[in-house]
N, C-alpha and C positions, 0 to 999 in steps of 0.2 A: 482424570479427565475434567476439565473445567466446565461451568457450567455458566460460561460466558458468551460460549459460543453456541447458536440455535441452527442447525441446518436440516433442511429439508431439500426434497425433489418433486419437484407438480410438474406434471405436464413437458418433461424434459429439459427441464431448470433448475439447476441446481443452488437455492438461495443461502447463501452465510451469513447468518445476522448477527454483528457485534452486541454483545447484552451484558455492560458495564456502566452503566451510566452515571455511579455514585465517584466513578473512575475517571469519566469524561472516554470511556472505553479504553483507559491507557492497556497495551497487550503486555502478558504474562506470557513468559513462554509455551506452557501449556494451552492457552491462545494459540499462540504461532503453532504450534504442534495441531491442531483440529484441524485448521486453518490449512496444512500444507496438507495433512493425511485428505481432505475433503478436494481438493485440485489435484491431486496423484489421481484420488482416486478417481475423477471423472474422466479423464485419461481412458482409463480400462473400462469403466462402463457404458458401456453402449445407449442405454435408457437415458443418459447426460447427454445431452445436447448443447445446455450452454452454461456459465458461470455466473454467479450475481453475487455481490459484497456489501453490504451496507451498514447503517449501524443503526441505534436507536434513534426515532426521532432529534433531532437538533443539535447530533453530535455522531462525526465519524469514527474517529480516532483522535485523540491526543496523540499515541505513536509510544513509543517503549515506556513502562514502565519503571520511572526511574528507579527503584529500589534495586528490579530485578541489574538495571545497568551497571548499580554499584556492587551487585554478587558477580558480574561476570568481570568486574575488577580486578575482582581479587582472585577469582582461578586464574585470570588471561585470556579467555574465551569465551567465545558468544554461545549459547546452548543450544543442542540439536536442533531444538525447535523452531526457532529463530534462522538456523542456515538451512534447514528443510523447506521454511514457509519460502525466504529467497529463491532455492533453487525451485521449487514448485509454478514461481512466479513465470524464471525463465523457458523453464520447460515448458510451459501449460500447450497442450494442443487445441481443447477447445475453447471459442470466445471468451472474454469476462467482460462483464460491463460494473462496474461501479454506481452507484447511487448515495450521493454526498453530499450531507445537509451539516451545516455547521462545520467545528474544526476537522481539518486535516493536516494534523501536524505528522512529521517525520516521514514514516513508511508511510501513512496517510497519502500522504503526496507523492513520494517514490514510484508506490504500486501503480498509479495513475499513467505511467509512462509505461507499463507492461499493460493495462489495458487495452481493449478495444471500442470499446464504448464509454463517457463517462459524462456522468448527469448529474447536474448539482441544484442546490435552493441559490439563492441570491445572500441566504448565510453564510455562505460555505466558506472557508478560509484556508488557502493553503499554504503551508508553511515550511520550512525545512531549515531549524536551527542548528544543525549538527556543529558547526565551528563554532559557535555559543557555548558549544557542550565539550567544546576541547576535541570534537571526532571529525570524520571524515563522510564525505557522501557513501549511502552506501545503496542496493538491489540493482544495481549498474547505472545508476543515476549518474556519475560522471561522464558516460558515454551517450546514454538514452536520453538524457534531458538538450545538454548542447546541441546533437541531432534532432530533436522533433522541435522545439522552441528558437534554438538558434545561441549562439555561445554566450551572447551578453544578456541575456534575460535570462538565461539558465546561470551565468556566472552572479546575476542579483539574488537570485535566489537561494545557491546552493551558498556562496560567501558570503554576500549581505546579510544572508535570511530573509531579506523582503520578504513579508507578506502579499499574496498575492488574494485581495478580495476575485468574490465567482467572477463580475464584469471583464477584470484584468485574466482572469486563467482563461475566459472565453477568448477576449482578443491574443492570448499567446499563444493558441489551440491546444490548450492543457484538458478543456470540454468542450463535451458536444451544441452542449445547449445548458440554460439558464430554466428551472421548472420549478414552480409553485410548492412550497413545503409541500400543500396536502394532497399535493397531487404525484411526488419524486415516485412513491411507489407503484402506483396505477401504468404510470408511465413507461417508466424501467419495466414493468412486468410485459407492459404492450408488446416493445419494443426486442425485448428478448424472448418475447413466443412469434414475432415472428422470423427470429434466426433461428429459432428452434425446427422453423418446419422448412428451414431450404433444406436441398441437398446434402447430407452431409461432408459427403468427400469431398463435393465440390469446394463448400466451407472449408474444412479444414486446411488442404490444398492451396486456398484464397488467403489467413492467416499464412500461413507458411511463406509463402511467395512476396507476402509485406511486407510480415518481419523481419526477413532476410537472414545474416549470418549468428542464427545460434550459439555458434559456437564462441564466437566472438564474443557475445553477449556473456556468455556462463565464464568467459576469462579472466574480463572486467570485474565481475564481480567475486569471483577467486580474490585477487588480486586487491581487491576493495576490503573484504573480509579480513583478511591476514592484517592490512594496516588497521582496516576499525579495532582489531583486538589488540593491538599493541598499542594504538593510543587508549583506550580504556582503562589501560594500566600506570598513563602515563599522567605526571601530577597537575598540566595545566587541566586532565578532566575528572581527576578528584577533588580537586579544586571549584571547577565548574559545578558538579554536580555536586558538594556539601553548599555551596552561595544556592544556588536553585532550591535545596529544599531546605536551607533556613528561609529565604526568601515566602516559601510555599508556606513555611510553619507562622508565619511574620503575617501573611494574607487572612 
């Protein structure tokens, strides 16, 4: 079990604090693994009321660990952990909110479109280089991005990689709101005790009725998955990814 991941439950909130920071939080699949065991599991626990993700201070995610990207190279596939944390994403019944200070690269940014809520600093960076990296979109961002942002800001970012600074992700409605570093915690915390204390069914029911077709959603990213792994194996992304970490070793 890694010990990157801190979670706790207060008050029927379930918090995931990313705690890598020497990493820039990049995830390990045993990451992803906490990560999806802690969203199944509020599913079945009644005491959860709602979901919270964040990371350390001034950094959300960088987004996969590239080392871990070049061992799934070389099996061909992505590790449980990694297709668990996906499918937990799509599945989730109750709320998550997000709280985003600094980078959001890859899944960083991904997750943010299976959110319900998401609050950043004015640091906050979202990113998504995946054809930089020789791969594909992937947690159903293909479908979920074009739909909630609209096809050509979603096509800047998933194929350009544009970066998207907090000001630009607030006007694409990628967030809720723009919040003070010192204050992202305070905030997020407010804001998710008081979804904690509606209704539950009613909530629940309320997400559901959003989100719409499910099922659709866990297709797309079937479908996403199978290709991410075969281009992984494929030489424009071992290529990509030996330039990125001579580049890294070079910095």
């Amino acid at each position: 079990m890694s010990n990157h991941i801190a979670i706790a439950t207060i008050n029927g909130i379930q918090t995931i604090r990313l705690q890598r920071p020497d990493k820039m939080n990049a995830l390990t699949n045993d990451m992803y693994q906490q990560m999806a065991d802690a969203l199944k599991n509020s599913n079945r626990q009644s005491d959860i009321k709602v979901n919270m993700i964040s990371g350390e201070k001034g950094c959300f995610t960088a987004g996969n660990d590239i080392k871990d990207f070049l061992a799934y190279a070389e099996t061909g596939n992505l590790a449980d952990g990694v297709i668990d944390f996906l499918t937990s994403l799509g599945t989730l019944d109750k709320p998550l909110i997000l709280a985003i200070d600094g980078p959001a690269i890859g899944i960083g940014t991904t997750m943010a479109f299976h959110a319900d809520l998401v609050y950043a600093t004015s640091n906050a960076l979202f990113q998504t280089p995946f054809l930089d990296l020789g791969l594909i979109p992937e947690a159903a961002s293909s479908y979920l991005m074009p739909k909630s942002i609209g096809y050509v800001r979603a096509y800047e970012m998933l194929a350009l990689g544009e970066p998207f600074p907090a000001e630009k992700a607030l006007n694409a409605g990628i967030i809720n709101a723009i919040v003070d570093s010192d204050q992202l915690d305070e905030h997020v915390q407010k804001v998710a005790l008081r979804l904690a204390k509606k209704p539950i069914q009613a909530m629940l029911t309320t997400k559901r009725l959003m989100r719409g077709d499910r099922e659709k959603i866990m297709q797309v990213m079937e479908v996403e998955t199978e290709i991410f792994a075969r281009q992984l194996r494929s030489e424009e992304a071992k290529s990509a990814f030996a330039a990125f970490l001579n580049k890294s070793a070079k910095s």
